[in-house]
Structures are given as structure tokens and as C-alpha cells.
C-alpha positions in Angstrom: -45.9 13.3 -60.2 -42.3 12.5 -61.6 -42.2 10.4 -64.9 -41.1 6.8 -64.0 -37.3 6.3 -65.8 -37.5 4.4 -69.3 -35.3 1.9 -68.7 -35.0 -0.8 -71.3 -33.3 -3.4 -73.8 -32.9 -5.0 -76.4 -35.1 -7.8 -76.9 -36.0 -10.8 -79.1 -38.6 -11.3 -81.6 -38.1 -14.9 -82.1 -41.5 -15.9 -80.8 -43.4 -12.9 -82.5 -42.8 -9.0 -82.5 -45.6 -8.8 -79.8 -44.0 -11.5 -77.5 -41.1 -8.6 -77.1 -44.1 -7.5 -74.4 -44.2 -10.1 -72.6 -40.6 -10.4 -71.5 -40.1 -6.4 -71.4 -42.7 -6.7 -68.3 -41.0 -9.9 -67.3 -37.6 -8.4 -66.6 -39.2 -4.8 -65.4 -38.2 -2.9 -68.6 -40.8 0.4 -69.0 -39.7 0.4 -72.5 -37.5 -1.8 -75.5 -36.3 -2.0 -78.5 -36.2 -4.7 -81.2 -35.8 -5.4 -84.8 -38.8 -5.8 -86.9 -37.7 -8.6 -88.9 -33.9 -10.2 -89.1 -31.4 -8.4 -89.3 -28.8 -9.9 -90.8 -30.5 -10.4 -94.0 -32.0 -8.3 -97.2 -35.1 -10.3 -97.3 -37.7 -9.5 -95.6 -41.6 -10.9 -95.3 -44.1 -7.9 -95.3 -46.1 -7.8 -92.2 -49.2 -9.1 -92.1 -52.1 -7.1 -90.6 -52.6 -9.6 -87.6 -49.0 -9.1 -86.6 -50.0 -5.3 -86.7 -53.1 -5.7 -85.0 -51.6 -7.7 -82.0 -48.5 -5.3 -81.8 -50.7 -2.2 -81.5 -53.1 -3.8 -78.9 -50.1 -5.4 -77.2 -48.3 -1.6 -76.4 -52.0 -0.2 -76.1 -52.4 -2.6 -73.0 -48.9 -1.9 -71.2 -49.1 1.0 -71.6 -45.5 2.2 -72.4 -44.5 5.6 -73.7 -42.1 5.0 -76.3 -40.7 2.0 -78.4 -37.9 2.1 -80.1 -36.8 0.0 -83.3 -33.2 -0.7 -84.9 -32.5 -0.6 -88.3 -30.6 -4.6 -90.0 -26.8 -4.7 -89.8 -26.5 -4.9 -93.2 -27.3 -1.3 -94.8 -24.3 1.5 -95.5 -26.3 5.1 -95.5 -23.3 6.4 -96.1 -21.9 4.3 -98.8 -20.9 5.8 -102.6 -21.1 2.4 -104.1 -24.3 2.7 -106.1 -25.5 -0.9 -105.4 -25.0 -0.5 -101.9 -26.6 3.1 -101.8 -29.5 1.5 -104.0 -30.2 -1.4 -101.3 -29.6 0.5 -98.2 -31.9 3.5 -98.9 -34.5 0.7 -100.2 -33.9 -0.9 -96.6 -34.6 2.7 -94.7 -37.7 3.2 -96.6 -38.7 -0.2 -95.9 -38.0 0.1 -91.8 -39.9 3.7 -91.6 -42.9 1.9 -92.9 -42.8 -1.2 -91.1 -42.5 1.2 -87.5 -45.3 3.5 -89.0 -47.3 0.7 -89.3 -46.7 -0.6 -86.0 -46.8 2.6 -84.1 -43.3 2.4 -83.2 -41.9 6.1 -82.1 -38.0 5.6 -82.7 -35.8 4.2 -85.6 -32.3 3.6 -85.2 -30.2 3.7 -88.1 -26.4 3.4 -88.2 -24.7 5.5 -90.4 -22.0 3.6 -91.6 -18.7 4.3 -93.9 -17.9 7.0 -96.5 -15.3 3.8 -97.6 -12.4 6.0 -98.8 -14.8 8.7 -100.2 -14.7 11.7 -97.4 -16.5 12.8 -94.5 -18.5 15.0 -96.6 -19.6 12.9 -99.4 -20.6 10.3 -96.9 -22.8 13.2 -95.0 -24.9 14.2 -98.6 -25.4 10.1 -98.8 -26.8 9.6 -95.3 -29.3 13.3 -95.5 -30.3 12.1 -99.2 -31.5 8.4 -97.6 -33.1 10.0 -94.7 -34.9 12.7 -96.8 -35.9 9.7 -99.1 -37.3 7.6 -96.6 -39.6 10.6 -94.8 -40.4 12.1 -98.1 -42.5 8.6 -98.8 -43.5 8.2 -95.2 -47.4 9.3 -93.6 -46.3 7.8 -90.5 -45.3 9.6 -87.3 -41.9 7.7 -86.8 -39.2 9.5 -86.3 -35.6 8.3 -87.6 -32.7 8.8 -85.5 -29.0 8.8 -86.6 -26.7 6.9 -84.6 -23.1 8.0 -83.4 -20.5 5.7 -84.8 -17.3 4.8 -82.6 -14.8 5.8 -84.6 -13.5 3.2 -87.2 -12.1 3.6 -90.0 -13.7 5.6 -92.5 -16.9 6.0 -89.9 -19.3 8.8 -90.7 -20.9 10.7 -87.6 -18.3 9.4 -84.9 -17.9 13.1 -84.4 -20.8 15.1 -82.8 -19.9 18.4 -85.2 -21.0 15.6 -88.3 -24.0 14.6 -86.6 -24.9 18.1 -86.7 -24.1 18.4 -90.3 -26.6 15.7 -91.1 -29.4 16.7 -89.2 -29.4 20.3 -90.4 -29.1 18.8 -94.4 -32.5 17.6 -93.6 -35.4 19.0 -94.9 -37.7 16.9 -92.7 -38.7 17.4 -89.5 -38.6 13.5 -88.2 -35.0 13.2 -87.6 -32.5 13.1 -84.6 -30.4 11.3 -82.7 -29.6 8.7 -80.8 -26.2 8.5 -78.5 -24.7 5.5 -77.4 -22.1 6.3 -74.6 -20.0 3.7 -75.6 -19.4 4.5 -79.2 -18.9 8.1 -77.8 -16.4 6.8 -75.4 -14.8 4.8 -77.8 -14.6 7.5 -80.5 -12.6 9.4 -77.6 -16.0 11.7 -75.9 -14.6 11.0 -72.0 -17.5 9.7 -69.9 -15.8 8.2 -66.9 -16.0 11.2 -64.2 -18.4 14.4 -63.5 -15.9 17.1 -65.1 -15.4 14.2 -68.1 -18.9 14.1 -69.2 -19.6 17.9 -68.5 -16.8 19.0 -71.5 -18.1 15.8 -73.7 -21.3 16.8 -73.4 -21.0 20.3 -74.1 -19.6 19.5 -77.5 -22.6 17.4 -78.2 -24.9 20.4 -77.2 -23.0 22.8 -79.1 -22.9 20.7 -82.2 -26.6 18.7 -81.7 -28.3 20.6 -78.7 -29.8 18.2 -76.8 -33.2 18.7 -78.0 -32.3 16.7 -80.9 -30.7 13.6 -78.8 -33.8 10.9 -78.4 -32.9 8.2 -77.2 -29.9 6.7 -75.4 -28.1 3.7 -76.2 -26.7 2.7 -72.6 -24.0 0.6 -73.1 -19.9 1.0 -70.8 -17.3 -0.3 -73.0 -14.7 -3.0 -73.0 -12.0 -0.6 -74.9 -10.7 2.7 -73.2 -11.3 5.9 -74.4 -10.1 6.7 -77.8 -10.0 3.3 -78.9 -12.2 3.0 -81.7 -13.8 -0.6 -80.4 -17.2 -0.8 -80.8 -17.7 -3.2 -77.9 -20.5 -3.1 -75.2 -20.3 -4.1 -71.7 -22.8 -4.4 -68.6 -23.3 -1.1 -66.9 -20.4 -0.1 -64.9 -18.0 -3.1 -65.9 -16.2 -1.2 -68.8 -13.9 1.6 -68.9 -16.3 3.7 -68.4 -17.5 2.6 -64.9 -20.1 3.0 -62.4 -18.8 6.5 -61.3 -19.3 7.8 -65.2 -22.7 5.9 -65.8 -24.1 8.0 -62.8 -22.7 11.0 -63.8 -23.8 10.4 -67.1 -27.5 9.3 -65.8 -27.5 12.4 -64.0 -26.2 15.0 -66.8 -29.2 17.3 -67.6 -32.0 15.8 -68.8 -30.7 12.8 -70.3 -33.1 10.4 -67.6 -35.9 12.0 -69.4 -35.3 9.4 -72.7 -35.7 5.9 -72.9 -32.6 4.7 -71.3 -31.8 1.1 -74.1 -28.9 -1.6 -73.1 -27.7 -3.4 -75.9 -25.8 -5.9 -73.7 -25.4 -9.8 -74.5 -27.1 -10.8 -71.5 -26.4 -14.5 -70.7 -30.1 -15.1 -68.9 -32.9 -13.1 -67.6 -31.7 -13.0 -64.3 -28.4 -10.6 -65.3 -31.3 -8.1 -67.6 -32.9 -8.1 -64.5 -30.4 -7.1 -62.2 -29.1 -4.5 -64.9 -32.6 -2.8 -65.8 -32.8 -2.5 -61.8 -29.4 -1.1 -61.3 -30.1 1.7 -63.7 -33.4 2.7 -62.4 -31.9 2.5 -58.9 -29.0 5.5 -60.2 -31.7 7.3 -61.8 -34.1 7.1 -58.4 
């Protein structure tokens, strides 16, 4: 029997991490992602073993396959400023526990900005935080490295750095996770067949696909090239219902969970999005 699609977004954990449940199944979503705690902040409350217990029964019930978890806004992996480095690798080791102890399968980390210091001092930074962060870590939970869109000073906007990262390494609980827009907007072409055949063959020479996890779904509000890190609803961006289903269909990218990260203005537009998708991929 085919797998059903894992079609998901991002969701809220205002009410409680294991409320993010209750609307996943609400708007149809066969799998999520959330924070574990705000984002937008260093502090953090340690979870408590109730909110453990009632996440891990929660998933045990729905029975979904994989969950995926994003790291705060506010760490730099990349970053030579020692401060920042300090924090931010603190913050990774922090998240890889926190998803270890609530069974969550994915961690998304950005990768962030070398800030004036080179491509390849800011790769050594991100590999030394990773290895850090697995190197103190019993869990299962595997960390994956996001592609960046292509600002200024960006590290991994280019698949060939990804690669770079992944292979400085030394554990084996590391890979990556592509969001289409920041590849479009970093200049990876996704809007036609032949488009996302040649992108795509760079990612699986530099990556292999193996090593790509989970996809950030997301069309884009700048064109190609432009560097905008800006996420529009499936197939009202530049990139376009004709290179979302060519995308969708590319391979075996509808084998992993499929994640919007699209501010939806009410449940009735996640709805209608989470069904499109699985409608493409069906």
C-alpha cells in the first residue's frame, strides 16, 4: 500500500506543545512542525516531565511518522563573534535535547552569516556547533542544516557549501532540509520541469538526496535570484503552480514530510493549502 503524503505546517504552541495535535488533525496535516519554546528569545523554561509525557502520548495516539522541530530566530551557527558563537552553540545543544526528550525526529537549524569573515570560516563554525551539540546528545534526533536564500554574507545558500558542512561532520545525525523558496531565491530555478531537473541535479551532486530530509514548501514573493527570503501560499509566488508540481513530482522528494511555513490568515486557507498539495502529490 502507498505511503499517504506528509503534508504539513507550521503550527502554534501557544496553548501547549501537545495542543499542536489537535489542530494538525483539525486542518488534515499528516505531519508539523513547531518550536519548542519561543523563539524570539534566549530564555527558555526547561520542560517539565508532564509536558513530555502528554507530547509523547499525544504523537503515540495519531499516530504520525515524523515531527519536525525549528530551531529560535535568534542563534548565528555561523557567526565568528565569540559571544554570539558561545550563545548560539549553547542554543543547539539546548534544542537537540529538548526534541530528544520529546521524541521529535527532525531539527531545523538555520545557518546564518559568516558576517564579513568567509565562506569557509563560517562552514568550520556551523560543523563545530553541530558536532558539539550530537557529541552531548543520547537522543535519536537528527539535526538538519537549512539552505539560506542568499543574503549577504549567508552561509549554505549554495548547495556545494551544504555539502561542505555535512561531510565536516563526524556524526552521523545530520542533514538537510531544502526550502524551495530560499533555493529559488538564492537563484536554484524551480518554475518549470527542465528548471527544476538542472537545480536539482546540482543539489544531488553536491548533497545527494539521501541526505535531504525534509522539505520546507514554501513559492516565493521575489523572482529567482533575488536574495528575498519571503514565503508565499503554494503556487502564488514566482515560482507557481506549474514548478510546485514539478517539484512535487521530482524523484522522490513526496517521500518527506512536505512543511509550509506560510502566514496563514485562518484555518480555512491551511486547509485549502494542506489539501492542494496532497491533491498534486495524489
Amino acid at each position: 500500500m502507498k505511503a499517504k503524503p506528509l503534508v504539513g505546517l507550521h503550527l502554534s504552541i501557544e496553548k501547549s506543545l501537545d495542543s499542536a495535535f489537535d489542530r494538525a488533525e483539525e486542518i488534515g496535516c499528516t505531519t508539523f512542525q513547531i518550536f519548542t519554546r519561543n523563539p524570539r528569545t534566549w530564555r527558555f523554561k526547561p520542560l517539565e516531565d508532564g509536558q513530555i509525557a502528554a507530547f509523547r502520548e499525544r504523537r503515540k495516539r495519531s499516530g504520525f511518522r515524523f515531527l519536525v522541530a525549528h530551531m529560535p530566530y535568534l542563534p548565528n551557527l555561523a557567526s565568528p563573534n565569540k559571544a554570539t558563537m558561545k550563545e548560539s552553540r549553547a542554543s543547539l545543544s539546548e534544542e537537540v535535547r529538548r526534541c530528544d526528550a520529546l521524541g521529535i525526529d527532525y531539527l531545523v537549524a538555520h545557518i546564518g552569516s559568516h558576517l564579513g569573515g568567509g565562506s569557509m570560516l563560517g562552514i568550520r563554525n556551523v560543523s563545530d556547533a553541530v558536532n558539539q551539540a550530537l557529541g552531548s546528545s543520547e537522543g535519536s534526533t537528527t539535526v538538519l542544516l537549512e539552505n539560506m536564500a542568499g543574503q549577504k554574507n549567508s552561509v549554505g545558500s549554495r548547495f556545494e557549501e551544504l555539502g561542505v558542512i555535512l561531510d565536516k561532520v563526524k556524526k552521523k545525525r545530520v542533514a538537510v532540509c531544502l526550502d524551495t523558496c530560499h533555493a529559488f531565491a538564492a537563484g536554484f530555478d524551480l518554475s518549470s520541469t527542465e528548471a527544476v531537473s538542472q537545480s536539482m541535479a546540482v543539489l544531488e551532486d553536491s548533497v545527494g538526496l539521501d541526505r535531504v530530509k525534509v522539505i520546507h514548501l514554501n513559492d516565493s514573493k521575489g523572482s529567482v535570484g533575488s536574495n528575498l527570503d519571503r514565503h508565499e501560499d503554494i503556487g502564488k509566488g514566482m515560482i507557481g503552480l506549474k514548478g510546485m508540481k514539478a517539484f512535487l513530482h521530482y524523484k522522490s522528494m513526496p517521500e518527506r514530510p512536505l512543511i509550509m511555513e506560510i502566514p496563514f490568515n485562518d484555518v480555512k486557507e491551511m486547509k485549502r493549502s494542506v489539501a492542494l498539495v496532497k491533491s498534486i502529490l495524489e
